[in-house]
N, C-alpha and C positions, 0 to 999 in steps of 0.2 A: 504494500500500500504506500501511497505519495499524496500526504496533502501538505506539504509543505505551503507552507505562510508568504508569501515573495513579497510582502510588506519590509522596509527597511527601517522599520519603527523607531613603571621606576632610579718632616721638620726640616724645616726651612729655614734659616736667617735666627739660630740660635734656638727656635721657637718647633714643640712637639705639635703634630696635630692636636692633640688634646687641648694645650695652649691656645694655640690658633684657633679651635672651635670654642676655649671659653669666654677670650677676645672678642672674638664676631658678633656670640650671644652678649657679651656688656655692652659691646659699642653699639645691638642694636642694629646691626648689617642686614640683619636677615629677618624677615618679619613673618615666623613662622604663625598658622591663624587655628586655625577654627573660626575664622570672621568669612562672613558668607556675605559677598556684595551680591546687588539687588538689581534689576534692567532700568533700565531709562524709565523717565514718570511715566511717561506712554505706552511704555512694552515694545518701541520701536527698535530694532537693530539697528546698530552705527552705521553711518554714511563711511565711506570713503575719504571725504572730507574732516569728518569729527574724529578718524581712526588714527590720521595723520596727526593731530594734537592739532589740528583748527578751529576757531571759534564760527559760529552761525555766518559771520561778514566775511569769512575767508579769511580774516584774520590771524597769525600766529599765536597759541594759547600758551601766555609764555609760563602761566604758573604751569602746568601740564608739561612743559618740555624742562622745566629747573626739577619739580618731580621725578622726570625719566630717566635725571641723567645728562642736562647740556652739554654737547659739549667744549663748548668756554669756559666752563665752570670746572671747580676742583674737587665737589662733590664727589662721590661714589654714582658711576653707574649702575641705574636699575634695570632687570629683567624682572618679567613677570612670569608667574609660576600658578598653573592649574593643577591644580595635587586632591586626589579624592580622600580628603579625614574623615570623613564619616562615608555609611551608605556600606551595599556589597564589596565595594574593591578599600576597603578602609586598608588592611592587611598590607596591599600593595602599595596604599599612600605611606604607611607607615615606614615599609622600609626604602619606598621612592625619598624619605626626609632624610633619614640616614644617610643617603647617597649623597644628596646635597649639602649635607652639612660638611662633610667632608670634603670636598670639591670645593668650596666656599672656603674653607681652611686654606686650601693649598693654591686656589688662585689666592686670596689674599692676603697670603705668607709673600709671596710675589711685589702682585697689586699688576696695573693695567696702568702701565707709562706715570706709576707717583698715584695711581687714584685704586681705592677697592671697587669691587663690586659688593651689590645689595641686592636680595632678591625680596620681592614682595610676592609671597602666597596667599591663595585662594584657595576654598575648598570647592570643588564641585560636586559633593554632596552624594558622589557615582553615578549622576543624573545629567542628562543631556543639557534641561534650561536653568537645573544651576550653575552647570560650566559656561555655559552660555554669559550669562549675568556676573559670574567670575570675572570671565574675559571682557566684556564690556569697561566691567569697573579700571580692572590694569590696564586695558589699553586707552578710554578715554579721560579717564581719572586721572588715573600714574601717569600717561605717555607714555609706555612700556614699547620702546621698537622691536624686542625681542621677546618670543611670548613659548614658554616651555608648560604645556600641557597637551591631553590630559591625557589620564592613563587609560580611562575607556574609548573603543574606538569610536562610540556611535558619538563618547561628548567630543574628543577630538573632529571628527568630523561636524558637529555642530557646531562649534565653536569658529572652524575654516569659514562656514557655509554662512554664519550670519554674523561675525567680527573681521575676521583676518581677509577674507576673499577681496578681491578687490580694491585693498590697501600695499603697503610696502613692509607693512608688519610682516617678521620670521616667526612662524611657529612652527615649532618642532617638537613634538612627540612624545614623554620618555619609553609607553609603553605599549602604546595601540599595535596588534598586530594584524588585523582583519585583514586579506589580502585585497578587499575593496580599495584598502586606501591609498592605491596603486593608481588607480583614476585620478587622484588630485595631487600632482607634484608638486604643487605649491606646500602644501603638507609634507613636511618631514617626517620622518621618525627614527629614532635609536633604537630599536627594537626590531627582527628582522620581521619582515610579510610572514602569515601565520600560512601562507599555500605549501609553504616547505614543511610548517608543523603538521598539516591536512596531510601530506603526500607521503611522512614517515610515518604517520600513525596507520594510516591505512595498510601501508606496506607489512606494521608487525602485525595487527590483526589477521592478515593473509599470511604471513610465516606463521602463526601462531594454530593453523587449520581452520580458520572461522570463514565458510563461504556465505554466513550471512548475520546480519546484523541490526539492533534496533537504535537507533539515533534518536538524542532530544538533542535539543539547541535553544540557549536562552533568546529572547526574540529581541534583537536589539540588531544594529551594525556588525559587531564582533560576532554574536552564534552564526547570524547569517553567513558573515562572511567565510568562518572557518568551515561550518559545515557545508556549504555549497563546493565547497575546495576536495572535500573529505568525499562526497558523494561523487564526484569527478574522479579522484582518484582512486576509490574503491572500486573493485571489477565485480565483485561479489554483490549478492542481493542485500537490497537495503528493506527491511521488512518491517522496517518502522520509522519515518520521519516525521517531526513533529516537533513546533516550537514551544515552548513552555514559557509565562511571563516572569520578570523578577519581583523579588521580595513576597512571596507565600509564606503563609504559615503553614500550610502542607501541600505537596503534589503527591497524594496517595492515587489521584488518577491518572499520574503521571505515570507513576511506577504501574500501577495497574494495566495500562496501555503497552509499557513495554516488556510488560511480562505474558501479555495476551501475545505478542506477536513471534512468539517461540523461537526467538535467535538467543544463540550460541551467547552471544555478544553484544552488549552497551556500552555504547561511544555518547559522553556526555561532552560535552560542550556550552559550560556555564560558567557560574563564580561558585566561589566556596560556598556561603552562605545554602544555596540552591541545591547545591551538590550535596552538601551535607543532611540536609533535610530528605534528603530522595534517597539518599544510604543508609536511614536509618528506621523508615520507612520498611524497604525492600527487605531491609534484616530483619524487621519484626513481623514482615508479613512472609518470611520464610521462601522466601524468591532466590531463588541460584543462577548467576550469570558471570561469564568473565567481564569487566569494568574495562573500561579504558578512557582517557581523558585528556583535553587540550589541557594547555599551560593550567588556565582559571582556575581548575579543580584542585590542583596538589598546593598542601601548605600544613605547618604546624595545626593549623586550628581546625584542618577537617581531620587530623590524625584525633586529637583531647575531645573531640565529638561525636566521634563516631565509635561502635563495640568494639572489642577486642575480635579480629578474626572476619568482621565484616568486609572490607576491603582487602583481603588477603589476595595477592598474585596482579591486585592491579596494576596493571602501566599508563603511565601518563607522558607524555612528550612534551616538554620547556624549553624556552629559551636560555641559553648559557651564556656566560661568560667565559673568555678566554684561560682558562683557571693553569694553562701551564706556562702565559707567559707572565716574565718578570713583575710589570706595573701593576698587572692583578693582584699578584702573589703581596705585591707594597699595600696595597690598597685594603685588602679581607687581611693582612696583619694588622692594619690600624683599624678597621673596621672591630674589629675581635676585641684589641684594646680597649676602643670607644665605648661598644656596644654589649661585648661577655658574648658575642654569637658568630656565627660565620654568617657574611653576606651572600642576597642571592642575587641573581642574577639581574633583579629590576633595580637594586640600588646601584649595582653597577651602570645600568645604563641613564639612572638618571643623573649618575657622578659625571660620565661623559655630556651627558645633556650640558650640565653647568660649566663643565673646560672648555666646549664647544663655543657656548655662547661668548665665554672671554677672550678664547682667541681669534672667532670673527671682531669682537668690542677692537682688541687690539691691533687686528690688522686693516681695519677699517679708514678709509679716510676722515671718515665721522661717524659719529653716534648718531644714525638715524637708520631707519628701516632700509629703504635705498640703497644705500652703504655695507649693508651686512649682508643685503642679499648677495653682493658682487664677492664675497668674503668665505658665507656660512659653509657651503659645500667644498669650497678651494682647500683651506685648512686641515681636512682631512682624505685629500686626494693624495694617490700613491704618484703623484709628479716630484712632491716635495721630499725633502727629506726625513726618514722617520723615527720619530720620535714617541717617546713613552708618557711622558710628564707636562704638565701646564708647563710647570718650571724650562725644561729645556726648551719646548715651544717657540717660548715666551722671551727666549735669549735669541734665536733666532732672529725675530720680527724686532726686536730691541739694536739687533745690529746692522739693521737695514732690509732685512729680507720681507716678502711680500706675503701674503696666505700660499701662493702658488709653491712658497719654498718649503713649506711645512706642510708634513705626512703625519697628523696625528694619529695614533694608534693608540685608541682608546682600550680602559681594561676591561672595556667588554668584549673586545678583540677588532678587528682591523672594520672601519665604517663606511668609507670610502661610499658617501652618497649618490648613488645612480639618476638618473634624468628624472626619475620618478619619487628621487626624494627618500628612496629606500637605500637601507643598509647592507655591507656582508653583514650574516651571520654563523651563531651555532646552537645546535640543540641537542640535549642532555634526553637519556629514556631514564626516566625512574622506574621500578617495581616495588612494591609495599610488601615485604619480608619482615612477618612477626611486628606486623604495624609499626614498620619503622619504614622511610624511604630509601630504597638501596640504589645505588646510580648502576643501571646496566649498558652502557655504552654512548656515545657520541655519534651525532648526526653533520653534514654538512650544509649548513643552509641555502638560501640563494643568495 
């Protein structure tokens, strides 16, 4: 059966990281929130004009560009940051802040030609029209020329579609992977296209003996996207499609449906929250099936929610980080320091997010949107020379050289943005062995 829905409804100059992160917090650099900005009186999406930092007469809104960041000014440059604290993907914000915090350390162990950077966050609440009104606020408010959110794709894509689109504003990504967002180059991302995650997940379910399968998909930008990747790539019978909304307090007829449809195998593609609810579910209504699951699903918090035994044998497919080269390996030591945990692979990419934007800031003719676009992709193109660290980057462009001269290599591994805005990547196969996640091998991405 097919009734799919085709709705489209993460020490330096004496000074430790630790230091430098406790710095950042007094001085006040970074304006981490839980503050939820709100749309325009009207509920209107910004013009083109208002996104630019212009006032109604065309005029230059000069409070709004000393906000952003002038730059004549000896201020700290701002970027803006769409980060989900609350809501389904909270998990993800949480350790997308980690990422930053740290990145924020180490560019401002530096600094950007004598000035730091300063990020101002938003919460998008894991919701399309709070990212929405997130973005509003940073970009018309703050003047924000560079705008790093969000981690879901459908608010990433909302955010392009009624903020960023049509302006000189950069936004970039930390975690959206839907392979949709392949259609809007304008849209960056640090995180690879989830088609490579559809196209190995499929591949082990077919080494695994499973010629057929029952599919839910949360109904947003991201389910769609991955699972439409997933059903393309599967050869096998797809014996149950079907998207499921977010935030229930139960999908008993979720599970109910996909245990009517007598496949071997369940391929989820949701957020934790969703997933966990539907595993807990299936185990008390005594449902047997092999699991399998896009990034969304695997985390600490569906492991402490779910029985002992319930999810035994599952595999799930994520995006990695580069974990055997060097920068990484600097990066999850101080992470570990910082935090008492190993980093996963979303604070990595939002640490890159934040090195990314300071060395378009610094290789830029100026702080303005315009300017970074000619910058943001160059900086981590394999023309230049490659580098591991803000810091060496950052001595590069300090001694004359252009973004075209620098090959950053981010420690989520080599980025090298494509015409479409997308990154390389890598992806990690977990299995859940005695409810713990065991890593069973490495994938290639595109």
């Amino acid at each position: 059966m097919n009734d799919r829905n085709t709705g489209r409804s993460e020490e330096n100059g004496g000074l430790t990281r630790r230091d430098a992160l406790t710095a950042a917090g007094a001085a006040g650099a970074v304006a981490l929130a839980g503050c939820v900005s709100t749309t325009d009186g009207d509920g209107s999406s910004p013009t083109a004009e208002a996104s630019t930092g212009a006032d109604s007469d065309g005029s230059p809104d000069t409070d709004t560009a000393t906000e952003g960041g002038d730059s004549e000014s000896s201020g700290p440059y701002s970027v803006g940051v769409v980060n989900s604290l609350t809501g389904s993907l909270s998990a993800f914000g949480q350790r997308n802040e980690r990422g930053m915090e740290l990145a924020l350390a180490d560019v401002n162990a530096v600094g950007i030609d004598g000035r730091d950077l300063a990020l101002i966050a938003e919460d998008s609440e894991s919701q399309a029209q709070s990212g929405v009104s997130a973005a509003q606020k940073l970009v018309n408010q703050d003047g924000v020329p560079f705008l790093i959110g969000a981690v879901g794709s459908g608010v990433s894509l909302a955010i392009y579609e009624s903020v960023v689109q049509g302006t000189d504003v950069v936004q970039l990504s930390q975690n959206s992977t839907s392979p949709d967002l392949t259609e809007f180059p304008g849209l960056l991302r640090m995180s690879p296209t989830g088609r490579a995650q559809s196209s190995a997940l499929a591949d082990i379910v077919a080494e695994d003996g499973h010629d057929s399968v029952a599919l839910t998909y949360i109904n947003n930008e991201y389910g769609q996207g991955i699972a439409d990747a997933f059903v393309d790539a599967y050869e096998g019978e797809i014996a149950y499609d079907s998207s499921h909304d977010q935030g229930q307090s139960s999908y008993a007829s979720v599970v109910s449906e996909l245990a009517s449809a007598d496949a071997p195998a369940w391929v989820f593609v949701t957020y934790q929250p969703e997933f966990t609810t539907m595993a807990q579910e299936a185990y008390s209504s005594g449902y047997e099936a092999q699991f399998y699951g896009a990034d969304s699903v695997q985390g600490s918090d569906v492991l402490s929610n779910t029985p002992e035994g319930s999810l035994e044998g599952m595999k799930v497919v994520v995006p990695s980080a580069a974990v055997d080269q060097e920068n990484y390996q600097s990066f999850a030591s101080a992470f570990e320091e910082s935090y008492g945990e190993t980093p996963t692979a979303w604070s990595a990419y939002m640490y890159d997010c934040v090195v990314t934007a300071a060395l378009s800031i610094h290789a830029a003719d100026e702080f303005t949107g315009a300017a970074l676009q000619e910058t943001v992709r160059d900086v981590t193109r394999p023309e230049g020379e490659q580098v591991g660290t803000f810091e060496a980057a950052s001595a590069i462009l300090a001694d004359g050289g252009t973004a075209a001269d620098v090959d950053y290599q981010g420690v989520s591994g080599p980025i090298d943005f494509d015409e479409n805005g997308d990154p390389v990547g890598y992806l990690q196969i977990y299995t859940v062995e005695d409810h713990e996640y065991v890593s069973s091998g490495f994938v290639a991405g595109e």
